[in-house]
KOLGUKE-518164 format. One record per residue: residue number from 1; z, x, y of N, C-alpha, C in turn. Coordinates in steps of 0.02 Angstrom, whole numbers. Example, Ala and Ser with C-alpha at 12.3 -4.5 7.8 and 13.67 -1.06 7.14 Angstrom:
# KOLGUKE-518164
R     n      npz      npx      npy     capz     capx     capy      cpz      cpx      cpy
R     1      390      660     -284      390      615     -225      390      660     -165
R     2      354      642     -112      357      684      -53      394      645        2
# end
This chain:
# KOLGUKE-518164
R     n      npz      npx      npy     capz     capx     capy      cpz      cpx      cpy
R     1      126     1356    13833      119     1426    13816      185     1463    13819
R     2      230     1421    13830      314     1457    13842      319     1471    13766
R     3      352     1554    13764      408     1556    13715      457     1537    13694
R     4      479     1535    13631      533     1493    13608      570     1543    13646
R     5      631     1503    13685      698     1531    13715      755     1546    13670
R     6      773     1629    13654      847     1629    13620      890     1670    13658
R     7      956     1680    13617     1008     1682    13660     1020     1761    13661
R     8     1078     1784    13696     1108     1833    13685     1185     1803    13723
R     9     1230     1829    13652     1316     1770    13661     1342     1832    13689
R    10     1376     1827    13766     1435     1882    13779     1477     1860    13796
R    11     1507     1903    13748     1596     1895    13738     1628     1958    13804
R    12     1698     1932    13822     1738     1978    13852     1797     1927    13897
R    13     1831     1966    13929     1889     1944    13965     1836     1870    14024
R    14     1906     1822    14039     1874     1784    14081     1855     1776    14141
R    15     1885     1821    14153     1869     1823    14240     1812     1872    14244
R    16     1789     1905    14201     1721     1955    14208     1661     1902    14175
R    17     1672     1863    14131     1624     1810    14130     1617     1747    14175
R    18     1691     1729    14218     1689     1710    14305     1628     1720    14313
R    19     1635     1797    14344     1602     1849    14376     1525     1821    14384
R    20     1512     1825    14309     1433     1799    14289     1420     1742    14310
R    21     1456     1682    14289     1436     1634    14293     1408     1614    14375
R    22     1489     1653    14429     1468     1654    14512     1378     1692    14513
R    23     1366     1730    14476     1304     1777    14520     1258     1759    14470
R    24     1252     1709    14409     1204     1687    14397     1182     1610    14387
R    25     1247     1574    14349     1230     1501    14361     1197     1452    14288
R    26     1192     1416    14305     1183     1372    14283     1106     1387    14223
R    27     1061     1407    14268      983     1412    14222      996     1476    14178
R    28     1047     1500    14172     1066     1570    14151     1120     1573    14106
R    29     1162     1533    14120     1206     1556    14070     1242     1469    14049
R    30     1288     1468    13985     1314     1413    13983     1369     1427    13950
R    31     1415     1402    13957     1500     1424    13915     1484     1410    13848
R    32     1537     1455    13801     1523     1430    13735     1609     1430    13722
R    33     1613     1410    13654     1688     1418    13629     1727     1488    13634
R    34     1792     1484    13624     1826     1545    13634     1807     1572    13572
R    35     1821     1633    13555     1785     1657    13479     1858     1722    13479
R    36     1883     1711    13446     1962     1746    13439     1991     1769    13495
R    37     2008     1805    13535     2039     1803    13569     1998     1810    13666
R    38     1924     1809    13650     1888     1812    13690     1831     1763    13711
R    39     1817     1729    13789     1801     1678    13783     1717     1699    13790
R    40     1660     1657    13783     1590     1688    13779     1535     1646    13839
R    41     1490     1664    13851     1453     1635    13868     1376     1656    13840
R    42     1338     1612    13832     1272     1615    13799     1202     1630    13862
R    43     1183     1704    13848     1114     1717    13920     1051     1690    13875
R    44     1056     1653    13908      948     1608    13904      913     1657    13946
R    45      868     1695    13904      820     1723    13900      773     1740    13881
R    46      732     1784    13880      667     1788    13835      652     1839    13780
R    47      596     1800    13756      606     1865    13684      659     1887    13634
R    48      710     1869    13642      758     1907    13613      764     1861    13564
R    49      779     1898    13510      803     1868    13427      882     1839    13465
R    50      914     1825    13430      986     1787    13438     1035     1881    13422
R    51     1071     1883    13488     1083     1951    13477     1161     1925    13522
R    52     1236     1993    13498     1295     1992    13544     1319     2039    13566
R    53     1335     2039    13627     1376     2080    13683     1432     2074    13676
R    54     1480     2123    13661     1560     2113    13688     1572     2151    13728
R    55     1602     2139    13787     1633     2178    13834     1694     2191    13842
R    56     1715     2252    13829     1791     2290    13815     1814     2356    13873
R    57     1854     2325    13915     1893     2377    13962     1893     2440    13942
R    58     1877     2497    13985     1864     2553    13958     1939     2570    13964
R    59     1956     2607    13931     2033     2646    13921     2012     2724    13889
R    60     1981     2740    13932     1968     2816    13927     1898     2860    13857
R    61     1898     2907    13859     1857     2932    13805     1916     2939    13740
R    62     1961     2940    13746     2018     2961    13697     2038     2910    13648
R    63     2010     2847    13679     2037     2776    13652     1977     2759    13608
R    64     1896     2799    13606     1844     2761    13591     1829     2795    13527
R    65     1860     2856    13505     1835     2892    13449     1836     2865    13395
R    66     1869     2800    13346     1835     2751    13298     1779     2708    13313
R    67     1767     2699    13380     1708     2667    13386     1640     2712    13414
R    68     1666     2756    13437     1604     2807    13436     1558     2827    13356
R    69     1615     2824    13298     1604     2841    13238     1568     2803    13210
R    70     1571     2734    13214     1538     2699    13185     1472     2654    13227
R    71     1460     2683    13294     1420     2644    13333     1382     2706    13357
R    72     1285     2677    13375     1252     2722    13403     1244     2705    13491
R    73     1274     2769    13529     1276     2766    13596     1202     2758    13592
R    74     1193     2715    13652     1125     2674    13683     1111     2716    13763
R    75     1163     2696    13795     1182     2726    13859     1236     2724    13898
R    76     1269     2782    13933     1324     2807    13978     1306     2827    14050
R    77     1353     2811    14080     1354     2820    14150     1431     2790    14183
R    78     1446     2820    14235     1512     2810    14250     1556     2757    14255
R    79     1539     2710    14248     1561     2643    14211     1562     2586    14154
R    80     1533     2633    14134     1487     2585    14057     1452     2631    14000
R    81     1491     2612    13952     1451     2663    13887     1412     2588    13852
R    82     1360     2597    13826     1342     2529    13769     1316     2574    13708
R    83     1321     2521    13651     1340     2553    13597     1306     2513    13561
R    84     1271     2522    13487     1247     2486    13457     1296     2473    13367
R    85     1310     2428    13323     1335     2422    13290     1299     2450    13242
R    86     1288     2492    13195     1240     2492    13147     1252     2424    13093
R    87     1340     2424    13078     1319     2378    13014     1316     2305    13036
R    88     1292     2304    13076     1268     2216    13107     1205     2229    13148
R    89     1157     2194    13125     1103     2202    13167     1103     2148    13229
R    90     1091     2164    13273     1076     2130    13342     1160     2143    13370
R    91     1199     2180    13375     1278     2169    13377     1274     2231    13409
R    92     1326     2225    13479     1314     2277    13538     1383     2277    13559
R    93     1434     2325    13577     1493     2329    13623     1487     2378    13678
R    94     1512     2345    13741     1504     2406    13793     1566     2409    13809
R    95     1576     2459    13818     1645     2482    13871     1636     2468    13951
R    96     1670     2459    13983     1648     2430    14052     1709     2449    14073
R    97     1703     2462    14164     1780     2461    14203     1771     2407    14225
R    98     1751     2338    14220     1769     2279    14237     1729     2250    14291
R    99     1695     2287    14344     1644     2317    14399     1590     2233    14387
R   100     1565     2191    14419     1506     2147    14403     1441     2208    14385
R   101     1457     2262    14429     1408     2296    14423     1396     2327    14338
R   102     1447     2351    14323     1464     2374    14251     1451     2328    14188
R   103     1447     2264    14210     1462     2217    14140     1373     2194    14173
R   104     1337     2187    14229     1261     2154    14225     1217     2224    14197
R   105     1235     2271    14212     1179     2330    14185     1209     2349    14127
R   106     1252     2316    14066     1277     2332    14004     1218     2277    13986
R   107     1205     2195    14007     1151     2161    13982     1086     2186    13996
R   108     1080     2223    14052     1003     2254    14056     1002     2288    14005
R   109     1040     2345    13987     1039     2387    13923      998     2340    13856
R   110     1047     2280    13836     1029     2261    13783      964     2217    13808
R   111      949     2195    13860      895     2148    13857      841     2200    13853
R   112      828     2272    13894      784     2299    13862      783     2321    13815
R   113      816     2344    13784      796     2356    13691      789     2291    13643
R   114      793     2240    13665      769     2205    13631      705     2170    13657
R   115      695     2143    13721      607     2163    13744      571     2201    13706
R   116      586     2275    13701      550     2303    13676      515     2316    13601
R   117      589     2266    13558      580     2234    13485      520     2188    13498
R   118      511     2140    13509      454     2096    13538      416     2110    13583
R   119      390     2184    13575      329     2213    13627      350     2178    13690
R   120      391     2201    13747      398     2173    13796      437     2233    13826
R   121      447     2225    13924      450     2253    13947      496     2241    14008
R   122      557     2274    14032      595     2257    14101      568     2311    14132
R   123      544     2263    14190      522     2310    14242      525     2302    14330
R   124      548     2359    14346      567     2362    14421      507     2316    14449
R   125      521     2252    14482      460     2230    14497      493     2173    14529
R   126      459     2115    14599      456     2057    14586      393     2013    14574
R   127      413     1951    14539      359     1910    14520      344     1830    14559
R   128      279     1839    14594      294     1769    14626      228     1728    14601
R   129      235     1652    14611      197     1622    14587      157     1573    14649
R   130       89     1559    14644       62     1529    14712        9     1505    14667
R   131        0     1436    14659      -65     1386    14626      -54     1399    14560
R   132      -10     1400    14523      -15     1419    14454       -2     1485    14420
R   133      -38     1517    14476      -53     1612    14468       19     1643    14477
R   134       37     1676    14422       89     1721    14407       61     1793    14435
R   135       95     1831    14487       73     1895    14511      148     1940    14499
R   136      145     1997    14458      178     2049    14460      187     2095    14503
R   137      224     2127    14557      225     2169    14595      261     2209    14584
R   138      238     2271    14545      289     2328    14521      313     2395    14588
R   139      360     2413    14598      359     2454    14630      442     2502    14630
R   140      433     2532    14651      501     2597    14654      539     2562    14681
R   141      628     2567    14706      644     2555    14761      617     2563    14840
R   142      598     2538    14878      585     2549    14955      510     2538    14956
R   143      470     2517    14906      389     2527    14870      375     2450    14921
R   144      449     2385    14949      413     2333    14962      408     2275    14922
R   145      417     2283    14865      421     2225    14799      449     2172    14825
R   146      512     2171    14848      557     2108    14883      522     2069    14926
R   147      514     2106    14991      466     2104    15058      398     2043    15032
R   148      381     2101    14993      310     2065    14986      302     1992    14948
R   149      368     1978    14897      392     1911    14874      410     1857    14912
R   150      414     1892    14989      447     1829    15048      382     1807    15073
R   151      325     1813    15051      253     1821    15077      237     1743    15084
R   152      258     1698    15058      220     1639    15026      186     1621    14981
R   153      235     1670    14927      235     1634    14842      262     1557    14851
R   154      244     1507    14824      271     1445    14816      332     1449    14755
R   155      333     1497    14726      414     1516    14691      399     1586    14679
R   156      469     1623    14675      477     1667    14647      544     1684    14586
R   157      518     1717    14523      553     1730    14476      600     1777    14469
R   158      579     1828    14525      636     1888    14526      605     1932    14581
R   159      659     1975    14622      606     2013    14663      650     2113    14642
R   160      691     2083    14602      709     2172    14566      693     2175    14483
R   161      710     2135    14458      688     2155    14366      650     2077    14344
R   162      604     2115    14318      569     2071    14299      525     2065    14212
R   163      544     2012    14172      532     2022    14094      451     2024    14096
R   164      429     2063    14050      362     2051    14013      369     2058    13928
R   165      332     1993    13930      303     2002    13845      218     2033    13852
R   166      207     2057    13803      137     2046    13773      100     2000    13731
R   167      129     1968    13676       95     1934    13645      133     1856    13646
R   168       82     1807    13620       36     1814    13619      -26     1831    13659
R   169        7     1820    13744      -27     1836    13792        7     1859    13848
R   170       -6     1910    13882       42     1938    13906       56     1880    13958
R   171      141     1880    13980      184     1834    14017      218     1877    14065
R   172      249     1850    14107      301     1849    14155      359     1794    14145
R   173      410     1831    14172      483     1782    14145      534     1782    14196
R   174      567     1737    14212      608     1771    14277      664     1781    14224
R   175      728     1846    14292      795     1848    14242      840     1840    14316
R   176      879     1855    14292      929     1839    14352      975     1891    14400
R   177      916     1941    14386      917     2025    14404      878     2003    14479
R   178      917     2015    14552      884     2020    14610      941     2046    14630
R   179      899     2076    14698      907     2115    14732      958     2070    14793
R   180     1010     2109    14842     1074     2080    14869     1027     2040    14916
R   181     1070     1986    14936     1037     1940    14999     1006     1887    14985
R   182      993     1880    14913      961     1826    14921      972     1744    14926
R   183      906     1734    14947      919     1642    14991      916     1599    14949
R   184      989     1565    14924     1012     1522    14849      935     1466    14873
R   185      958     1456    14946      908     1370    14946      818     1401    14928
R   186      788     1436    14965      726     1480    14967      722     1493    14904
R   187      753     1524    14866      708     1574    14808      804     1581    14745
R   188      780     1509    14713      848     1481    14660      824     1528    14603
R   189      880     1546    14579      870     1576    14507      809     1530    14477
R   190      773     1582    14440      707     1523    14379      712     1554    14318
R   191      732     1536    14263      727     1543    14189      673     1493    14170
R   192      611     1552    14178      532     1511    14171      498     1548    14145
R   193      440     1535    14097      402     1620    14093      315     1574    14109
R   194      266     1622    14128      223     1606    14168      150     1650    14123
R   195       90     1658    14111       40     1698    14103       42     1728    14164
R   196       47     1795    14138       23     1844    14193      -48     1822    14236
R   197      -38     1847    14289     -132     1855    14320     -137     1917    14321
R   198     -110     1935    14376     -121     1984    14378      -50     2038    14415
R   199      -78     2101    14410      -41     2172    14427      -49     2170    14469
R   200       -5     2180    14539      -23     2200    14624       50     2257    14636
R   201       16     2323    14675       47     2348    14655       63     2387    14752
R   202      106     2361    14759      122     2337    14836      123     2424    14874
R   203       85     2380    14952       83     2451    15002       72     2406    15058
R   204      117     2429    15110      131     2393    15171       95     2409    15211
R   205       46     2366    15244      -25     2374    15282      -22     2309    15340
R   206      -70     2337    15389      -76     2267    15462      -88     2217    15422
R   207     -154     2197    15383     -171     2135    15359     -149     2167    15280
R   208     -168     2082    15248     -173     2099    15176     -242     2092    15149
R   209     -227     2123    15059     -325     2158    15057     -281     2158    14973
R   210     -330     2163    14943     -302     2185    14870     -395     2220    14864
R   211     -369     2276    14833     -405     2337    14804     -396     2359    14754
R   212     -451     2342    14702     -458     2337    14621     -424     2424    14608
R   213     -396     2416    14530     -387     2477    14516     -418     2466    14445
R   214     -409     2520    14428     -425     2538    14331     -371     2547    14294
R   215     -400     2515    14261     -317     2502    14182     -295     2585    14196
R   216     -316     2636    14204     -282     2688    14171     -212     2704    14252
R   217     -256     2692    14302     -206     2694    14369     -157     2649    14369
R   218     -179     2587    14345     -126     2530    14333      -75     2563    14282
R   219      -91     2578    14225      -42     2611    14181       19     2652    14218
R   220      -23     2696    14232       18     2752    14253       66     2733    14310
R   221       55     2685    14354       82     2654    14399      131     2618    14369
R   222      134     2543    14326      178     2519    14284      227     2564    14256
R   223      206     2620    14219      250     2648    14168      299     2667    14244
R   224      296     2697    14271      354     2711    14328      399     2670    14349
R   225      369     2600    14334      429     2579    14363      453     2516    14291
R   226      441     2541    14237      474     2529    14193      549     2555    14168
R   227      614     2492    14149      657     2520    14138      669     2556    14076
R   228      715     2608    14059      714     2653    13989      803     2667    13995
R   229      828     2645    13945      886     2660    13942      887     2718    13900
R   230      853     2730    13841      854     2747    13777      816     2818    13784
R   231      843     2853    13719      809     2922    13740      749     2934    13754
R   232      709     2989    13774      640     3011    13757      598     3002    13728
R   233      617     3019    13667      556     2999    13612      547     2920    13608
R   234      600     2880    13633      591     2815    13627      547     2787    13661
R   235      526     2824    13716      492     2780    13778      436     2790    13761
R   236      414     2820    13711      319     2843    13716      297     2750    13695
R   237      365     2714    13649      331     2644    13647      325     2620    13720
R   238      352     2622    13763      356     2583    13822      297     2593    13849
R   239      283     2673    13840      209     2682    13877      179     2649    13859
R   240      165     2661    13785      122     2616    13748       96     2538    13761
R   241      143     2520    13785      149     2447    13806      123     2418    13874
R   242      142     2472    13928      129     2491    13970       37     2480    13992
R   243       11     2539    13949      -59     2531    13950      -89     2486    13910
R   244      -71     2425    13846      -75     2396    13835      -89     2286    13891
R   245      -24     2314    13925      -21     2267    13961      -83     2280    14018
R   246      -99     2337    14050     -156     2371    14095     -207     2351    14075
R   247     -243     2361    14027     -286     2340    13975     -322     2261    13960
R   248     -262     2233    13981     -284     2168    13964     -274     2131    14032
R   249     -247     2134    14091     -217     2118    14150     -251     2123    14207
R   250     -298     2091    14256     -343     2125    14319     -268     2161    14362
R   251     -288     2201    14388     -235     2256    14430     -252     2289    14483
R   252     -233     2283    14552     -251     2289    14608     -189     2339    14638
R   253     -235     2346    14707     -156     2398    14745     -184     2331    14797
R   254      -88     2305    14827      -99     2245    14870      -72     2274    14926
R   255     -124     2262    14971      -99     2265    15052      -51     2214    15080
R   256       -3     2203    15113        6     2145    15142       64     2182    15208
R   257       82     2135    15268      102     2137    15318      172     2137    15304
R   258      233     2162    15335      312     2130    15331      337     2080    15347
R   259      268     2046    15388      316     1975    15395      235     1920    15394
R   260      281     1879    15377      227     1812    15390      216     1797    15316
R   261      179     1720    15294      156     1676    15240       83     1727    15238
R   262       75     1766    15221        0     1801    15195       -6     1775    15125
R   263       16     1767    15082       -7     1745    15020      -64     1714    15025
R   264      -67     1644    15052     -129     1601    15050     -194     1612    15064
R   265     -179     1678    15112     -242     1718    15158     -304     1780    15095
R   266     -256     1752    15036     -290     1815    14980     -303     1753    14908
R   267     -362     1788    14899     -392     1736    14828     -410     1781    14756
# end
């Protein structure tokens, strides 16, 4: 039931694709040829048509005004502008100060807008897996998502961003988006995608309990902690998707404890 896997090629200086290779590895990324004066590496991921990243040292707002002209800003923030090419489709340049931080949330940028080409979704969440069963745990920062992934999932795919498709049936995907600390041997990067089960939508309690909700609470819950780079009017698809995925998905609010293997203790 896996999706066909394609790429997204980023280009930029070498020691910022270093960078990547140290904090993601092997199931994630793979070197490719130098491609003029910049060397690349290829992200295995999901959903995505065959799409490219270049990453270019920011040298001020003064330096960018031919490429502002011919490219549509996506998103800015104090280290990173990303930009879309119009006359190349799937073709992306970000400006970056060089930051790991600056050049991994220039690929969140593009991996969610193109998710969202293929009805799909990055979302604040982690995903763990126990007997087969793929469980989503969406939540805010401090909501527990991480916590509740150390539970006694028999793997987990991510415990900060986490891919969804919808069709043909809605999935789960790991990316290589987690949160600091984590245990290389315990919980290895996974470039896997899984059938959803279900939505659990984490609250820190003595025991654990899962307590049914309704697609429309599930919605409204998901859409929050969906990512949106892109303007306003853009996101009414995300909602869309959002309650789409609700819709078809059983969705619970999950109790569970801060410490201990509780997973097994819930059916």
């Amino acid at each position: 039931m896996r999706l066909a896997t394609h790429s997204l090629l980023i280009k930029g200086e070498r020691p910022w694709l270093e960078a990547l290779w140290a904090h993601w590895g092997e199931p994630f990324l793979t070197w490719g040829e130098a491609h003029q004066e910049l060397s690349s590496v290829g992200l295995s991921s999901v959903g995505l048509s065959s799409a490219e990243l270049s990453l270019t040292r920011d040298q001020g707002a003064g330096d960018q005004g031919g490429e502002s002209q011919r490219c549509a800003l996506l998103f800015e923030r104090a280290d990173l502008r990303v930009w879309a090419r119009p006359e190349r489709s799937s073709s992306y340049v970000a400006w970056v100060d060089g930051s790991f931080g600056a050049i991994e949330a220039s690929a969140q940028v593009i991996l969610q807008r193109l998710l969202r080409v293929h009805s799909g979704l990055l979302v604040h969440a982690s995903a763990g897996v126990y007997q087969g069963e793929a469980w989503l745990i969406p939540g805010p920062s401090g909501a527990g998502k991480s916590t509740a992934a150390r539970g006694g999932f028999e793997r987990v795919l991510s415990d900060e961003l986490v891919a969804l498709t919808l069709e043909p049936q809605p999935m789960v995907w790991g990316t290589p988006f987690w949160s600091e600390g984590r245990d290389e041997r315990r919980f290895p990067l996974r470039n896997e995608g899984l059938l959803l089960s279900a939505l659990t939508f984490p609250h820190k309690a003595a025991r654990p309990a899962l307590s049914p909700l309704s697609a429309l609470e599930a919605a409204r819950l998901l859409t929050r902690c969906v990512t949106s780079y892109e303007r306003a009017e853009e996101s009414a698809e995300l909602f869309s998707l959002s309650c789409a995925i609700a819709e078809r998905v059983p969705a619970y609010r999950l109790s569970f404890p801060r410490e201990g293997d509780w997973r097994a203790t819930l059916r």
